[in-house]
MDAnalysis code that builds the backbone (N, CA, C; Angstrom):
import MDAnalysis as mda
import numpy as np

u = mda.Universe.empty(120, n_residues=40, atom_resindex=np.repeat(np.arange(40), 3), trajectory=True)
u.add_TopologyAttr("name", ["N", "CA", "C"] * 40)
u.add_TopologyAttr("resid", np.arange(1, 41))
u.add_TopologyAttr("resname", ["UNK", "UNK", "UNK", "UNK", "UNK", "UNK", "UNK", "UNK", "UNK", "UNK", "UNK", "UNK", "UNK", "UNK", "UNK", "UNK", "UNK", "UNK", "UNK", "UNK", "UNK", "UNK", "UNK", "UNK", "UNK", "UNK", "UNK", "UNK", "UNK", "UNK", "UNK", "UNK", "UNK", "UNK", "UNK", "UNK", "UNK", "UNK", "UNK", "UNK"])
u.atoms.positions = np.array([
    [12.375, 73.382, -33.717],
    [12.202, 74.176, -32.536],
    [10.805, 73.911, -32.000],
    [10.731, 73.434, -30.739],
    [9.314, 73.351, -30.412],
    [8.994, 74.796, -29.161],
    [7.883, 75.508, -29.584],
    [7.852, 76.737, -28.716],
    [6.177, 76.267, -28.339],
    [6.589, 76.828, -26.760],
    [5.721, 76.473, -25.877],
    [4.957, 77.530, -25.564],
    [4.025, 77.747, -25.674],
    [3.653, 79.895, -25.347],
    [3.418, 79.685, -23.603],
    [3.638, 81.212, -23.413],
    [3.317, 81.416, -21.776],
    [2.544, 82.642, -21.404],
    [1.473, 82.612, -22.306],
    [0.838, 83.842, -21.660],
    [-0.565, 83.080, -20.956],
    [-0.386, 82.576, -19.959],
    [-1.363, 82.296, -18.543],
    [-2.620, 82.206, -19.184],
    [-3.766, 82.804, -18.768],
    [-5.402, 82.222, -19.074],
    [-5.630, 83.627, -19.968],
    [-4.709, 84.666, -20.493],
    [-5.007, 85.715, -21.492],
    [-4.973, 85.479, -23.154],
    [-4.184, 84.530, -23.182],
    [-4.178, 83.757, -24.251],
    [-3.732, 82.531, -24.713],
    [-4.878, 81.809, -24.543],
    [-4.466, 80.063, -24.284],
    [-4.380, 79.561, -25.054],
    [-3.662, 79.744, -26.497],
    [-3.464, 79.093, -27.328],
    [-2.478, 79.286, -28.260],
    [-1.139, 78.618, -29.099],
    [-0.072, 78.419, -29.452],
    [-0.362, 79.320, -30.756],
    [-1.910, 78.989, -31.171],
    [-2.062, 79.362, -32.537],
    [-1.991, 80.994, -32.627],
    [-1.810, 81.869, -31.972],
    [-1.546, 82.955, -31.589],
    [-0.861, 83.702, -32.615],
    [0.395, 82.801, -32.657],
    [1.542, 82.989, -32.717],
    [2.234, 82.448, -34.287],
    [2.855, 83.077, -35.033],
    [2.997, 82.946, -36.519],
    [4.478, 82.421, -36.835],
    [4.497, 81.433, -36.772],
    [6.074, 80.729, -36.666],
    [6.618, 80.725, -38.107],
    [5.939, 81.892, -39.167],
    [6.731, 81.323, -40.953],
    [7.563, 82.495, -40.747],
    [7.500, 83.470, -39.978],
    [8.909, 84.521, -40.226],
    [10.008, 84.197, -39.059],
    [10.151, 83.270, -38.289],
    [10.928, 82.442, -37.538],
    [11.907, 81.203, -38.249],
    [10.692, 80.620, -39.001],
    [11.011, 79.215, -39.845],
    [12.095, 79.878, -40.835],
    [11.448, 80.981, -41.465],
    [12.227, 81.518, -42.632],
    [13.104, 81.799, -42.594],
    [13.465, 82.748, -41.127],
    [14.757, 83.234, -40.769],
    [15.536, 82.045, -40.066],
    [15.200, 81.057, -39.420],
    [16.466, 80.246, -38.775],
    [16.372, 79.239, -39.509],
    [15.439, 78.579, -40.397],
    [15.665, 77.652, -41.081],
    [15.595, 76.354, -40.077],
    [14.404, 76.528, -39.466],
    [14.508, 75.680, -38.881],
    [12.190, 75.376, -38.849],
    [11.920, 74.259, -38.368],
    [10.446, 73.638, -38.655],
    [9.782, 73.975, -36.770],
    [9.121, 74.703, -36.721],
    [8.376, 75.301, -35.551],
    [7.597, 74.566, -35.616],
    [7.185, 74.132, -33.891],
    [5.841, 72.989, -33.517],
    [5.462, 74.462, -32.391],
    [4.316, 74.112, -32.708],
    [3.467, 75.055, -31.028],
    [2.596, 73.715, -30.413],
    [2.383, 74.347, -29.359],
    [1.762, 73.004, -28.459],
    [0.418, 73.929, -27.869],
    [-0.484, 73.125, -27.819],
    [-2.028, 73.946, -27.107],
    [-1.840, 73.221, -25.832],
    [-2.136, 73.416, -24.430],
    [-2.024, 72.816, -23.271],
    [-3.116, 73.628, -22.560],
    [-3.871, 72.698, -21.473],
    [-4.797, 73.618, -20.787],
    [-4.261, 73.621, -18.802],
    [-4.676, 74.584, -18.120],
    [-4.037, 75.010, -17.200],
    [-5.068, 74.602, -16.119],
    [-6.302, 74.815, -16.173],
    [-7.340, 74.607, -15.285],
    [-8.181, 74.581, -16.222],
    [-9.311, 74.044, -15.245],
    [-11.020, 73.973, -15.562],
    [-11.595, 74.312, -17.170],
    [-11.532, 75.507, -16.572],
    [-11.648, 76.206, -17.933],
    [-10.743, 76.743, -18.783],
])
């Protein structure tokens, strides 16, 4: 599963986000992606 986060310039980063009680439950290998939006 690759999950993309979408919370805008409040929190810009994938690492946020704790993908081992996801993995555990679907049995499946979580990628997060860091991407930048503007400037800063």
């Amino acid at each position: 599963m690759v999950f993309v986060h979408g919370e805008s310039y409040f929190w810009g980063t994938g690492n946020a986000y704790d993908g081992t009680i996801l993995a555990s439950y679907g049995d499946v290998v979580v990628v997060t992606l860091n991407y930048r939006l503007g400037v800063f």
